[in-house]
Structure formats: structure tokens, C-alpha cells
mmJSON file of the N, C-alpha and C atoms, coordinates in Angstrom:
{"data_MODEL":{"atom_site":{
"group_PDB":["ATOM","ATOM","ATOM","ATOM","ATOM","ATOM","ATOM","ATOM","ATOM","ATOM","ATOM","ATOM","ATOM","ATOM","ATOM","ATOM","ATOM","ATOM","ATOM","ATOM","ATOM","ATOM","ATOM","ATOM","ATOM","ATOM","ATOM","ATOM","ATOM","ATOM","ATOM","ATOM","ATOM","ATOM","ATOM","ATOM","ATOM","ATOM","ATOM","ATOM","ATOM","ATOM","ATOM","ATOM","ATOM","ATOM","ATOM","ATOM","ATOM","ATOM","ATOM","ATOM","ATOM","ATOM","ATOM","ATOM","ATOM","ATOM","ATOM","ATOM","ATOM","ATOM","ATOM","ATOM","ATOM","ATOM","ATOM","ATOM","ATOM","ATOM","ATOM","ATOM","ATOM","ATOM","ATOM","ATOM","ATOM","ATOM","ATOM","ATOM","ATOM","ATOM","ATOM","ATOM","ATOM","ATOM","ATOM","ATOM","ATOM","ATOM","ATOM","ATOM","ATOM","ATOM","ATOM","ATOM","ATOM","ATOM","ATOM","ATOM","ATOM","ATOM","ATOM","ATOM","ATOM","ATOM","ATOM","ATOM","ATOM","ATOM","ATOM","ATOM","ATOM","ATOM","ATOM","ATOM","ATOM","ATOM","ATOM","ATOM","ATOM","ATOM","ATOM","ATOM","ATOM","ATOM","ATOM","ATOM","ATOM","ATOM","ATOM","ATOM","ATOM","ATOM","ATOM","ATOM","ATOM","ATOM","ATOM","ATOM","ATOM","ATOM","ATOM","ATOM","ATOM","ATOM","ATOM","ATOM","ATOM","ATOM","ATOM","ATOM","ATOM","ATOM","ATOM","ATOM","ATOM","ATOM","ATOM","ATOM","ATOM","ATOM","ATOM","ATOM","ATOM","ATOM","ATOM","ATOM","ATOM","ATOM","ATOM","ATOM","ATOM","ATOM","ATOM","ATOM","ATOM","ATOM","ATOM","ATOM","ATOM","ATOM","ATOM","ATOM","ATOM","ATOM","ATOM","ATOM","ATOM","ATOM","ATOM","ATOM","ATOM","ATOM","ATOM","ATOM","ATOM","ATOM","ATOM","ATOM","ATOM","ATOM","ATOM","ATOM","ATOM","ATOM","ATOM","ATOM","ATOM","ATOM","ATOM","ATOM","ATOM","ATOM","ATOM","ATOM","ATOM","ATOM","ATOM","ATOM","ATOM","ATOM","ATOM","ATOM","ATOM","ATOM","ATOM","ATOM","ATOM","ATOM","ATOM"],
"id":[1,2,3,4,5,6,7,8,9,10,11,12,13,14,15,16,17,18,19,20,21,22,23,24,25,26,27,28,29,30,31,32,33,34,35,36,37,38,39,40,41,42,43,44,45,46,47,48,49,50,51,52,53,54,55,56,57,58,59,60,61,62,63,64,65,66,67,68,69,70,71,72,73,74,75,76,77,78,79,80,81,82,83,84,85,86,87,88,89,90,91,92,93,94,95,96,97,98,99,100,101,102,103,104,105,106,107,108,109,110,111,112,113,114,115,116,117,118,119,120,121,122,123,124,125,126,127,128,129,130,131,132,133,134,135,136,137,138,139,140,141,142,143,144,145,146,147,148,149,150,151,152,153,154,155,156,157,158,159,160,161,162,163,164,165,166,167,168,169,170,171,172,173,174,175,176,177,178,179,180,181,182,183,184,185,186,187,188,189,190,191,192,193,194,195,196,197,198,199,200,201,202,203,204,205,206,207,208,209,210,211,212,213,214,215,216,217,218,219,220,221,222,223,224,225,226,227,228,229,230,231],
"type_symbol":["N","C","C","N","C","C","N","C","C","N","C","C","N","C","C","N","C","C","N","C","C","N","C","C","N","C","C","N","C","C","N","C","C","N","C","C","N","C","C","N","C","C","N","C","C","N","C","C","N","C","C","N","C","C","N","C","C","N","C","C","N","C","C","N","C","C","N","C","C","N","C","C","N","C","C","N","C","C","N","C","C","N","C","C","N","C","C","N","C","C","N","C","C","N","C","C","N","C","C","N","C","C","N","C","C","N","C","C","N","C","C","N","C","C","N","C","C","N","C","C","N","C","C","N","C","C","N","C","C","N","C","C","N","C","C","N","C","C","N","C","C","N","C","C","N","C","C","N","C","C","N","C","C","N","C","C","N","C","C","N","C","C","N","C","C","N","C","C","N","C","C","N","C","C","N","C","C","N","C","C","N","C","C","N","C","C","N","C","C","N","C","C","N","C","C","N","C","C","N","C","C","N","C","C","N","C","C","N","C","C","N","C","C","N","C","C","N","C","C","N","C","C","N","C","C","N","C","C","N","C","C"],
"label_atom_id":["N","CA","C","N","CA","C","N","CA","C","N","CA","C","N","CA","C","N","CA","C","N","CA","C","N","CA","C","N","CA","C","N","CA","C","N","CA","C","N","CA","C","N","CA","C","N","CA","C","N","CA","C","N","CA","C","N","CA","C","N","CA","C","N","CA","C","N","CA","C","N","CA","C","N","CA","C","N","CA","C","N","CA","C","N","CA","C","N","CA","C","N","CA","C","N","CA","C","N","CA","C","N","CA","C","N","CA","C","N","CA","C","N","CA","C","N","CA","C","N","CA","C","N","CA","C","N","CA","C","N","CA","C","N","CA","C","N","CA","C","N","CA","C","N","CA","C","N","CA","C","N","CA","C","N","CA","C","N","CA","C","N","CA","C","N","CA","C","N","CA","C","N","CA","C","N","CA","C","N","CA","C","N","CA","C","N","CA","C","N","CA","C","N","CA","C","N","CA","C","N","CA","C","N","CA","C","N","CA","C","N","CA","C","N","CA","C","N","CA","C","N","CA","C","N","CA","C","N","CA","C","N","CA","C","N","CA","C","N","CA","C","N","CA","C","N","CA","C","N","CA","C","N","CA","C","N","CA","C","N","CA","C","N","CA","C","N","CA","C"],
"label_alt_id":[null,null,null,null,null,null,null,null,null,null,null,null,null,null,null,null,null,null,null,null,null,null,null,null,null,null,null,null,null,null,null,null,null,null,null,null,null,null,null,null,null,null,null,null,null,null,null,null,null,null,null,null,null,null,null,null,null,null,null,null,null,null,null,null,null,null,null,null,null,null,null,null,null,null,null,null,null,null,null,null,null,null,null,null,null,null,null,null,null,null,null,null,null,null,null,null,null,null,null,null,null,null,null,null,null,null,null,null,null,null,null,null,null,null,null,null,null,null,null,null,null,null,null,null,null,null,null,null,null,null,null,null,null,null,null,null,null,null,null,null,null,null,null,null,null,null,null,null,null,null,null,null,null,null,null,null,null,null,null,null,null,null,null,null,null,null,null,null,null,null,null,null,null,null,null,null,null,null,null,null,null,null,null,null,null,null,null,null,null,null,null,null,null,null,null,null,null,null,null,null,null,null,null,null,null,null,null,null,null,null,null,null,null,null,null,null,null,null,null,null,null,null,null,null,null,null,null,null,null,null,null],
"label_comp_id":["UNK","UNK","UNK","UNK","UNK","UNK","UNK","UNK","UNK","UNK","UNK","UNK","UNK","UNK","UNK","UNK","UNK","UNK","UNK","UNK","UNK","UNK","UNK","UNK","UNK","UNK","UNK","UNK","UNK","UNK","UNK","UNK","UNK","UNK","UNK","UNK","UNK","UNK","UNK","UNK","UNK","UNK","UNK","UNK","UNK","UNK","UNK","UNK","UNK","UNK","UNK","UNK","UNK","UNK","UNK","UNK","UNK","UNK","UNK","UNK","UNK","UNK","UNK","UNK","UNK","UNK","UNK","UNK","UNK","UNK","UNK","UNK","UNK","UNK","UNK","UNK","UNK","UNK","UNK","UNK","UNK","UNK","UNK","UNK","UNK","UNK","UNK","UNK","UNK","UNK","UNK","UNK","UNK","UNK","UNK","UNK","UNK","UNK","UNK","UNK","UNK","UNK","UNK","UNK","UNK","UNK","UNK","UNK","UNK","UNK","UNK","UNK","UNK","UNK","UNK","UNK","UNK","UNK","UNK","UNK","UNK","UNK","UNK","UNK","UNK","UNK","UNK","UNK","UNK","UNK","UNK","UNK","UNK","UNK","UNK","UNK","UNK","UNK","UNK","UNK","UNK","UNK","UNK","UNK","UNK","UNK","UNK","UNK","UNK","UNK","UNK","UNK","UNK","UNK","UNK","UNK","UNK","UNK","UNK","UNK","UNK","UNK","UNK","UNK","UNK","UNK","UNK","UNK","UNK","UNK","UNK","UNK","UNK","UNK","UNK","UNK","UNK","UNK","UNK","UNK","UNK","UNK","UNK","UNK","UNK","UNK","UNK","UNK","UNK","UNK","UNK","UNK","UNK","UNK","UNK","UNK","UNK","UNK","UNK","UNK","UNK","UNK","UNK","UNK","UNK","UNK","UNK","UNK","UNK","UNK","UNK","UNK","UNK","UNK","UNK","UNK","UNK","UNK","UNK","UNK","UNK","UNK","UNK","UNK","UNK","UNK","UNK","UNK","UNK","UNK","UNK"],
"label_asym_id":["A","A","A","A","A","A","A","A","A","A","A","A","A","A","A","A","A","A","A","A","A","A","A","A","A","A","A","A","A","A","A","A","A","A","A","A","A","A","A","A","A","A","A","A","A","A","A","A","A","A","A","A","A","A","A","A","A","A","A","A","A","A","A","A","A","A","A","A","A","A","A","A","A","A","A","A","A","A","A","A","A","A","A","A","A","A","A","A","A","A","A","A","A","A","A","A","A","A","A","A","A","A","A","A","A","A","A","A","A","A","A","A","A","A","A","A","A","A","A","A","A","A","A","A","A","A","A","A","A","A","A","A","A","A","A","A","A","A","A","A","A","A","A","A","A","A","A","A","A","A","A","A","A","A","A","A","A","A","A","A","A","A","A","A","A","A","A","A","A","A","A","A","A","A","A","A","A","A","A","A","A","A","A","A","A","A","A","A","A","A","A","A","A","A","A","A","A","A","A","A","A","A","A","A","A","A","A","A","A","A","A","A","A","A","A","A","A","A","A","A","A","A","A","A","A","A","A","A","A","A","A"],
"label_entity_id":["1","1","1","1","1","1","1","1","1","1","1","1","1","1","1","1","1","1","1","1","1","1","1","1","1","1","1","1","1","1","1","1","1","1","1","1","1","1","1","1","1","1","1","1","1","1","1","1","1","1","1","1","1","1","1","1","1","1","1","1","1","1","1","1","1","1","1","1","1","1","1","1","1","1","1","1","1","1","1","1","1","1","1","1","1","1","1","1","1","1","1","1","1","1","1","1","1","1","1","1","1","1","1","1","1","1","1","1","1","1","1","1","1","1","1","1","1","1","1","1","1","1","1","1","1","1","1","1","1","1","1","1","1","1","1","1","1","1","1","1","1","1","1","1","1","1","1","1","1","1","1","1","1","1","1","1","1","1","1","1","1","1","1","1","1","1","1","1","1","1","1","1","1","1","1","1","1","1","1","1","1","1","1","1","1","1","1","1","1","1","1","1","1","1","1","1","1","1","1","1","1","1","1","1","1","1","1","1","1","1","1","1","1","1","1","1","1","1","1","1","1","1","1","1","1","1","1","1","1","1","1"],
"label_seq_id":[1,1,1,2,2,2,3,3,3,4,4,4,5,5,5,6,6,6,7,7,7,8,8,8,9,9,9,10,10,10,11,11,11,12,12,12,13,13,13,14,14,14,15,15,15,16,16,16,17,17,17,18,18,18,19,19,19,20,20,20,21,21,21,22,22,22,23,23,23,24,24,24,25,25,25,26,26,26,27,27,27,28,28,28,29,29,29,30,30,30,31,31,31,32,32,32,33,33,33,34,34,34,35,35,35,36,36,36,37,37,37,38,38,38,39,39,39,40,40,40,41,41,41,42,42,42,43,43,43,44,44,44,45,45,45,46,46,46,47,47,47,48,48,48,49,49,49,50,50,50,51,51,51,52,52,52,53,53,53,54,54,54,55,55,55,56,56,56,57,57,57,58,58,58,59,59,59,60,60,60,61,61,61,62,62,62,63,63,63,64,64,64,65,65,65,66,66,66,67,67,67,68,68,68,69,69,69,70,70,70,71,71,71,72,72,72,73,73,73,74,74,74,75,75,75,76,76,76,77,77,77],
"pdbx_PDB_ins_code":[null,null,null,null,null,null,null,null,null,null,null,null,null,null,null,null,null,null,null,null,null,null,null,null,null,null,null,null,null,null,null,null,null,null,null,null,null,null,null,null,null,null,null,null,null,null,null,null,null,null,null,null,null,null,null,null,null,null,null,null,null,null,null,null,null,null,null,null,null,null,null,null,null,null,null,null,null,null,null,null,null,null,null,null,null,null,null,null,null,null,null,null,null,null,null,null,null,null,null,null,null,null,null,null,null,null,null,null,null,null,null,null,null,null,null,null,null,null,null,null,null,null,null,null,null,null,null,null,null,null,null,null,null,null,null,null,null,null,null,null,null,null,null,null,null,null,null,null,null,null,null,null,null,null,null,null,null,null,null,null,null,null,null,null,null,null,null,null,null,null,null,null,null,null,null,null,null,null,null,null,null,null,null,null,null,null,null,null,null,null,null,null,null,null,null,null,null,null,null,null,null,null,null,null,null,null,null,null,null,null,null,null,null,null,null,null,null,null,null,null,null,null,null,null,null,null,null,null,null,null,null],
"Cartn_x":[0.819,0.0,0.869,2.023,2.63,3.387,3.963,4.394,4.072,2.779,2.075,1.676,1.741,1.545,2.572,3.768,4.938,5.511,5.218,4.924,4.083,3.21,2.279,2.682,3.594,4.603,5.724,6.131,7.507,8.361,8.251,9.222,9.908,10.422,11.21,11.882,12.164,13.157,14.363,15.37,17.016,17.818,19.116,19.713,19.761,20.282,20.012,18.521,17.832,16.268,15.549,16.55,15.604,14.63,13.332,12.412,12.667,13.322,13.274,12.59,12.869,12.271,13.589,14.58,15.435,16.573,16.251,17.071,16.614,15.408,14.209,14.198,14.032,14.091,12.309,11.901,10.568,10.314,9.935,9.639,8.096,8.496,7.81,6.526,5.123,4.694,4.823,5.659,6.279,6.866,7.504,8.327,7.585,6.632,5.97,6.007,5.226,4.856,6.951,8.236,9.18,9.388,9.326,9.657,8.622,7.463,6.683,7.014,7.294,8.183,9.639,10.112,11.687,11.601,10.853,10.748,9.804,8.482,7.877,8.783,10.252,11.014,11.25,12.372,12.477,11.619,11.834,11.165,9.735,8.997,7.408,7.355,7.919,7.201,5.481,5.114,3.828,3.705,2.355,2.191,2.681,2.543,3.207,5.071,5.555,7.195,6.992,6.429,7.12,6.932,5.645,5.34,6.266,6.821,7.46,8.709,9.64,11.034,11.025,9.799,10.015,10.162,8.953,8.887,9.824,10.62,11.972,12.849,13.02,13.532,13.25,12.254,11.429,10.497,10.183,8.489,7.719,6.901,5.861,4.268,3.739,2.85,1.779,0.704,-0.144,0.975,1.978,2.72,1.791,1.674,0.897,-0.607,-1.281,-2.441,-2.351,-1.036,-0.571,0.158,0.84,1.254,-0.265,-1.396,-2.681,-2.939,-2.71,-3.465,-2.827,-1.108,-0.537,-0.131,-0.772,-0.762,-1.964,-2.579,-4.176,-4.276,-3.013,-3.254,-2.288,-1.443,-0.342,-0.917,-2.281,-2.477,-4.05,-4.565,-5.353,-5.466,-3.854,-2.804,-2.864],
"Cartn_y":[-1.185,0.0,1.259,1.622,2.455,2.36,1.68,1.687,1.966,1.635,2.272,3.856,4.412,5.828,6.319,5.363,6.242,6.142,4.914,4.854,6.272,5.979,7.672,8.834,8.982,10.304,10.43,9.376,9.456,8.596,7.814,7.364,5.406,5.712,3.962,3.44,1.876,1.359,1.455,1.787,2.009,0.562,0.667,-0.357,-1.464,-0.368,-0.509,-1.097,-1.184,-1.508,-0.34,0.482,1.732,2.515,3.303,3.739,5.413,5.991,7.246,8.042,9.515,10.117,11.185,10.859,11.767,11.676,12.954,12.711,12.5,12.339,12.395,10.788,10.153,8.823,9.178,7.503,7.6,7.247,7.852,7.508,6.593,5.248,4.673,5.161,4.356,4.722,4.721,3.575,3.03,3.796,4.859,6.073,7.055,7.378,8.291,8.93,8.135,8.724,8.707,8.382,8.637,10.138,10.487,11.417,12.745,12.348,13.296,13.843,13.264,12.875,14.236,13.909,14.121,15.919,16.219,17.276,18.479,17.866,18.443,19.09,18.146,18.537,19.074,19.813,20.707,21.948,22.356,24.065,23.741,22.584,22.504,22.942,22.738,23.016,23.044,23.889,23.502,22.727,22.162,21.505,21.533,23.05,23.469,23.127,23.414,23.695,21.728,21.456,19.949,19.071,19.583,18.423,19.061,20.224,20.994,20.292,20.144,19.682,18.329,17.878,16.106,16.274,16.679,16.855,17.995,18.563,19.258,18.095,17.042,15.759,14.171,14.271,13.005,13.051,11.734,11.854,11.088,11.574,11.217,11.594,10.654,11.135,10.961,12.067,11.634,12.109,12.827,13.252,14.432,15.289,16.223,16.278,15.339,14.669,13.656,13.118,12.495,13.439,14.36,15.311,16.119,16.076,16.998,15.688,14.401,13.5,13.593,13.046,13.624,14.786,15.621,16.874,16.777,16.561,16.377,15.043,14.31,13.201,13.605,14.691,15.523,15.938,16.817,17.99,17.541,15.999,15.52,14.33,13.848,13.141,13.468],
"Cartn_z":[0.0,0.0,0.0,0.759,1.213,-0.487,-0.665,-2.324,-3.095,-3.307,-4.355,-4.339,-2.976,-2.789,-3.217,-2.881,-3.055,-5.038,-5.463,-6.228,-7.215,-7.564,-7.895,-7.858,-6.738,-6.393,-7.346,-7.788,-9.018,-8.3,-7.069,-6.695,-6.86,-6.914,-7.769,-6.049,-6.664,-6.105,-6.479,-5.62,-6.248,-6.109,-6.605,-6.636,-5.13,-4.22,-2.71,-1.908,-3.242,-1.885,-1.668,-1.823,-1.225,-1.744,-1.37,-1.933,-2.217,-3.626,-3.501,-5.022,-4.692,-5.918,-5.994,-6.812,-6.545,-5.344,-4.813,-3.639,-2.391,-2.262,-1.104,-0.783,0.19,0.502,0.844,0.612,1.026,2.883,3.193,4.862,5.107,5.797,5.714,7.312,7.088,8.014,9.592,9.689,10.647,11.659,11.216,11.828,12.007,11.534,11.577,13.081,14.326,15.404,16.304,15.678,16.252,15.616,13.631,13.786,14.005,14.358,14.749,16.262,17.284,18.513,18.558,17.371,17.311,16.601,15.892,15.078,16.357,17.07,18.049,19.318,19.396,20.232,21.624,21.872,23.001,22.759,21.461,20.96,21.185,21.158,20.851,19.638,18.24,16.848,17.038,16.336,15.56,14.554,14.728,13.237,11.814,11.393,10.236,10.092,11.106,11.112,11.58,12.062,12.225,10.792,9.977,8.249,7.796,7.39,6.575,7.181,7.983,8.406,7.907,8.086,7.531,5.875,5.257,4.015,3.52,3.72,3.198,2.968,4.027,3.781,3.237,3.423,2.967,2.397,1.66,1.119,2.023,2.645,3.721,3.109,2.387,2.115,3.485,4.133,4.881,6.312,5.893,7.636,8.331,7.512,8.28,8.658,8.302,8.715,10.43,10.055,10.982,12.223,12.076,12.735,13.589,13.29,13.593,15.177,14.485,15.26,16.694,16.56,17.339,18.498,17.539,18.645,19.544,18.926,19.11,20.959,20.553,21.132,22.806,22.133,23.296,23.828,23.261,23.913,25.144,24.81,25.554,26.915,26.516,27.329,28.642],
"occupancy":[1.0,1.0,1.0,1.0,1.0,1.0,1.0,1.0,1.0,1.0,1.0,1.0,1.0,1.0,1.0,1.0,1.0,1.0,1.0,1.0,1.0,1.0,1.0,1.0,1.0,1.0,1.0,1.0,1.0,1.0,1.0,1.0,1.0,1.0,1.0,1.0,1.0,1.0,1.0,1.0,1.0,1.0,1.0,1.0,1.0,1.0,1.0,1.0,1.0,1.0,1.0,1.0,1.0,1.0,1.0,1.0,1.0,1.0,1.0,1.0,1.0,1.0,1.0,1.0,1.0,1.0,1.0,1.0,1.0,1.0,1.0,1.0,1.0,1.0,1.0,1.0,1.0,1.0,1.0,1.0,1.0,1.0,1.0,1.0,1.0,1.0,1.0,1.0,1.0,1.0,1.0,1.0,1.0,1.0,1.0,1.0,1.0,1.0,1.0,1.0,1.0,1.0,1.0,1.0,1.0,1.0,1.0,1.0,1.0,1.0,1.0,1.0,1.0,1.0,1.0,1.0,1.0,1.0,1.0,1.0,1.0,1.0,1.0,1.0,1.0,1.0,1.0,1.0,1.0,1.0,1.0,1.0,1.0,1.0,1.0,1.0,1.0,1.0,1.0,1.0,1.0,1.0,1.0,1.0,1.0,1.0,1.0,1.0,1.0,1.0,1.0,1.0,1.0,1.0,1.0,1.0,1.0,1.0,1.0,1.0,1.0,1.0,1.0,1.0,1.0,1.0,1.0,1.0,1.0,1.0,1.0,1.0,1.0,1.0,1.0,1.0,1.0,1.0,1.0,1.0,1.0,1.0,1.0,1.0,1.0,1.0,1.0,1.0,1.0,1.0,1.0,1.0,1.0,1.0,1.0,1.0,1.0,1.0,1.0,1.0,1.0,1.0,1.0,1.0,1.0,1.0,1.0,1.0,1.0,1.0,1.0,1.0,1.0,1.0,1.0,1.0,1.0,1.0,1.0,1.0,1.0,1.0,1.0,1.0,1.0,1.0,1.0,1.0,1.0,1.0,1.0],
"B_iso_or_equiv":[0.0,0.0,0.0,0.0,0.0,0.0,0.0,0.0,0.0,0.0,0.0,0.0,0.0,0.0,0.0,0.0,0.0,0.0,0.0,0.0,0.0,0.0,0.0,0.0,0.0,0.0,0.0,0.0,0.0,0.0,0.0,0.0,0.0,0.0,0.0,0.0,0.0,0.0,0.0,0.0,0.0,0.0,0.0,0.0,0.0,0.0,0.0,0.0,0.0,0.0,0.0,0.0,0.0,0.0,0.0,0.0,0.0,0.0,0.0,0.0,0.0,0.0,0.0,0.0,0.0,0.0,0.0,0.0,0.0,0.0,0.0,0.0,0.0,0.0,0.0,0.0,0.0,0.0,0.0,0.0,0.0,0.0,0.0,0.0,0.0,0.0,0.0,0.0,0.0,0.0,0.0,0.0,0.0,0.0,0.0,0.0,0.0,0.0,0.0,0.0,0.0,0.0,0.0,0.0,0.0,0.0,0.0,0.0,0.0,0.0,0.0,0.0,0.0,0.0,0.0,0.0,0.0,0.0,0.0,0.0,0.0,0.0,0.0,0.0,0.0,0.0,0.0,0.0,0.0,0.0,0.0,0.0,0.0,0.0,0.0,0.0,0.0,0.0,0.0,0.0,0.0,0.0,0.0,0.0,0.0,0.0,0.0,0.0,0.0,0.0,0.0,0.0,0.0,0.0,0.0,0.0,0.0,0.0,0.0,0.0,0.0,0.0,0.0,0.0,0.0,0.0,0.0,0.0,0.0,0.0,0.0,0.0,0.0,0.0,0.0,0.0,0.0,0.0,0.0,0.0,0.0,0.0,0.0,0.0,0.0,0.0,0.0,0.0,0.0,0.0,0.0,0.0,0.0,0.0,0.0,0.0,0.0,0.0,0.0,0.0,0.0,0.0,0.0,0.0,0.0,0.0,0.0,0.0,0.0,0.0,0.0,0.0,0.0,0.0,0.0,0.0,0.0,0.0,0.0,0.0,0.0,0.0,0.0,0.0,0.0,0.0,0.0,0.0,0.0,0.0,0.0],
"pdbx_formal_charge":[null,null,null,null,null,null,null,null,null,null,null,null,null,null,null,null,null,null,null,null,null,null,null,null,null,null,null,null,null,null,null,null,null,null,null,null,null,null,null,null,null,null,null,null,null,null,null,null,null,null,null,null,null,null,null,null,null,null,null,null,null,null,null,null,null,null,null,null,null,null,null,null,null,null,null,null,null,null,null,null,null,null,null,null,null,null,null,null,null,null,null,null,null,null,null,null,null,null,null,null,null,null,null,null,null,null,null,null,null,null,null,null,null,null,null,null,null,null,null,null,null,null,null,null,null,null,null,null,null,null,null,null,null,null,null,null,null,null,null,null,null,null,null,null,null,null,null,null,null,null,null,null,null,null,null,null,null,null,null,null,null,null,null,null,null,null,null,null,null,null,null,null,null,null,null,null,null,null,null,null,null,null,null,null,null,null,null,null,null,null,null,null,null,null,null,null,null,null,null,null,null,null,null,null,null,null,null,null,null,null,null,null,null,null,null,null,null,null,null,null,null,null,null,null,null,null,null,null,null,null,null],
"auth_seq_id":[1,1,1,2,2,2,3,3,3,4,4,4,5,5,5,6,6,6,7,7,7,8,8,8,9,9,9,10,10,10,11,11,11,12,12,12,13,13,13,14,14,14,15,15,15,16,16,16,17,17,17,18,18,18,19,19,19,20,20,20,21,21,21,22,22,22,23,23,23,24,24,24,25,25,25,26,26,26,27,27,27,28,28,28,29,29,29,30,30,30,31,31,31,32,32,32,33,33,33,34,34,34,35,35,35,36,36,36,37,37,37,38,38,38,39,39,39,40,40,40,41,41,41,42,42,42,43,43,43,44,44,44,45,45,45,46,46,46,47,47,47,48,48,48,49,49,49,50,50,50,51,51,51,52,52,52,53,53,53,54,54,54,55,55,55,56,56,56,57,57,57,58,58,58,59,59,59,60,60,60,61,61,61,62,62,62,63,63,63,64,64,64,65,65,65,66,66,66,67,67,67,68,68,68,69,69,69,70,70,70,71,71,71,72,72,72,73,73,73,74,74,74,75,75,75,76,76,76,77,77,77],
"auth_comp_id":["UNK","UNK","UNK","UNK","UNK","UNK","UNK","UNK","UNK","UNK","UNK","UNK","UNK","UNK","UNK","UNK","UNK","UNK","UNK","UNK","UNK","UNK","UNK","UNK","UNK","UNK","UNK","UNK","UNK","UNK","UNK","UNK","UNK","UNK","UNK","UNK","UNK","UNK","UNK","UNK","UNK","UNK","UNK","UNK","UNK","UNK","UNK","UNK","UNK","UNK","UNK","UNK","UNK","UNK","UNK","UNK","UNK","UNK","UNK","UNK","UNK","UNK","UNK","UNK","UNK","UNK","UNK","UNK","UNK","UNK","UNK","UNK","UNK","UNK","UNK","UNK","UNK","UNK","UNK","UNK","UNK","UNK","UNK","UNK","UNK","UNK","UNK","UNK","UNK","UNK","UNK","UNK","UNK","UNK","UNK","UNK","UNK","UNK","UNK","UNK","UNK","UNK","UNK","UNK","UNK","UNK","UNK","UNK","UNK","UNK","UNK","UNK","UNK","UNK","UNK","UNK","UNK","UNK","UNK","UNK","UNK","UNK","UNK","UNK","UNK","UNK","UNK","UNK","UNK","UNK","UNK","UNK","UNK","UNK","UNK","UNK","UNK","UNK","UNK","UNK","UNK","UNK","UNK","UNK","UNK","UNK","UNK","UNK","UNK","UNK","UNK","UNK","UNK","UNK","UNK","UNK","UNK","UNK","UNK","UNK","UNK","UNK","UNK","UNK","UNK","UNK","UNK","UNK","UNK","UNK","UNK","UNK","UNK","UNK","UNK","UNK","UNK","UNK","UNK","UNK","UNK","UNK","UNK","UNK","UNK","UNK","UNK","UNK","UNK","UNK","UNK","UNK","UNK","UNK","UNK","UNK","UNK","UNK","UNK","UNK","UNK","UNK","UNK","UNK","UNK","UNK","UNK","UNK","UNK","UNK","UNK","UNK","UNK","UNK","UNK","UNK","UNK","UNK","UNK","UNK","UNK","UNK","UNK","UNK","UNK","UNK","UNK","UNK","UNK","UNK","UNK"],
"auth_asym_id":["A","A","A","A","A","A","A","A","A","A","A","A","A","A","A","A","A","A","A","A","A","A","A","A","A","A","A","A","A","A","A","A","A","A","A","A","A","A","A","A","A","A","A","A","A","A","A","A","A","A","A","A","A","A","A","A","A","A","A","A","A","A","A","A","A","A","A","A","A","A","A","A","A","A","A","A","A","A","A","A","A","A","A","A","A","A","A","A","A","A","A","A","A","A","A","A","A","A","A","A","A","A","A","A","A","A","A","A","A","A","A","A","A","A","A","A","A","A","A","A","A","A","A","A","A","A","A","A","A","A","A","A","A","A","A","A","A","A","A","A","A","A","A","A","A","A","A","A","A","A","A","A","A","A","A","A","A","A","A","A","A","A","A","A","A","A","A","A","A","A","A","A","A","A","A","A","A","A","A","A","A","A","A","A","A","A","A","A","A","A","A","A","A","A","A","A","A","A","A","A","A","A","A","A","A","A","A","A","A","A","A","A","A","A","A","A","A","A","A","A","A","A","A","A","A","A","A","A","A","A","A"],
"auth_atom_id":["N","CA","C","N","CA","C","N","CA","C","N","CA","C","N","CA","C","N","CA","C","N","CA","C","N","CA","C","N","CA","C","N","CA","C","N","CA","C","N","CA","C","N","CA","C","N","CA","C","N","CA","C","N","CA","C","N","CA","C","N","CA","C","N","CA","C","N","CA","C","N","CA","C","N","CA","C","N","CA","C","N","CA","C","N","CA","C","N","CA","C","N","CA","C","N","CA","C","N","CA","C","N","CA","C","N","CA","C","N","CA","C","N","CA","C","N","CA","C","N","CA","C","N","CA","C","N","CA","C","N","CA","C","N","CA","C","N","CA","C","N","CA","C","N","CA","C","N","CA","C","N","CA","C","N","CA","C","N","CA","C","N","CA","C","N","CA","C","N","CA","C","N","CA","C","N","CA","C","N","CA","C","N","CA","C","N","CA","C","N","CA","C","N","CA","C","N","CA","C","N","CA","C","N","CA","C","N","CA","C","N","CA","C","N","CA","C","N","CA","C","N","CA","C","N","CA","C","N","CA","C","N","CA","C","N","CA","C","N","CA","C","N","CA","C","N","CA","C","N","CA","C","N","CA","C","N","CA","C","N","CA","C","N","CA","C","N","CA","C"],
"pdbx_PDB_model_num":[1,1,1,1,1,1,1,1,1,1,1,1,1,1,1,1,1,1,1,1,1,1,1,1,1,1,1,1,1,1,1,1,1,1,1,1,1,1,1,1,1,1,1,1,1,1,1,1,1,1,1,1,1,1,1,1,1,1,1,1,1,1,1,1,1,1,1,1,1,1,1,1,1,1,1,1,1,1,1,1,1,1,1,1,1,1,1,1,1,1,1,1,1,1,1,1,1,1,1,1,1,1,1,1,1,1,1,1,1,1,1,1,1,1,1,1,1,1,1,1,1,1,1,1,1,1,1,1,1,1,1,1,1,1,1,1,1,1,1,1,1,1,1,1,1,1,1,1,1,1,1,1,1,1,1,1,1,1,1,1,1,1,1,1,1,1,1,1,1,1,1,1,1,1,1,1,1,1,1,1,1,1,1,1,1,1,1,1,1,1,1,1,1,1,1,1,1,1,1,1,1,1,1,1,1,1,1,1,1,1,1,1,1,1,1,1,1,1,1,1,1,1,1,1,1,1,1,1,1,1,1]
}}}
């Protein structure tokens, strides 16, 4: 499933296994709630500055949807 999204986006398998489009590696869903975790930080990012830091680096399709839930899930904790 996650392939085929990433797939649609332009992105291939490389020699390595790996899933990219360019120079962007694909980020699987798996990581999601570490780098949502890691980007939210010491500063407290917002939503906006935490999808934008991932997706400057990765293709995450569905991070900042995922980033809403998260906060959502911080802020009721």
C-alpha cells in the first residue's frame, strides 16, 4: 500500500532496496509517530514547522495529517 503511494509520487526502487524520488528517501509509516516525537522537540514546533522539516527531507505522504493527530493526542494526554 505504502508503495504504491509512493509509487504515484515518481518514486522507484534504487539499486540498494531503497524507496526514492530523486534525492528524497521515502519515509515509511512506521516512523511516523518517532519522527513526529523528534521534530515536536524541546522548541514545541507547531504543526506546520514539524510536516514541513520532515517533508523538506522526505516523502511522507499523509505526515501532516498524521502530525494533527498527534498533537491532538499531546495535547489531551
Amino acid at each position: 500500500m505504502e508503495k504504491g503511494k509512493w509509487s504515484k509520487l515518481g518514486a522507484s526502487k534504487d539499486d540498494m532496496g531503497l524507496w526514492r524520488n530523486g534525492l528524497l528517501y521515502c519515509l515509511s509509516k512506521a516512523v511516523y509517530a518517532m519522527l513526529a516525537h523528534l521534530t515536536h522537540g524541546l522548541a514545541h514546533s507547531g504543526k506546520n514547522a514539524m510536516a514541513a522539516s520532515v517533508q523538506n527531507s522526505w516523502i511522507a505522504p499523509g505526515f501532516p495529517a498524521f502530525v494533527c493527530i498527534f498533537l491532538c493526542y499531546l495535547f489531551t494526554s
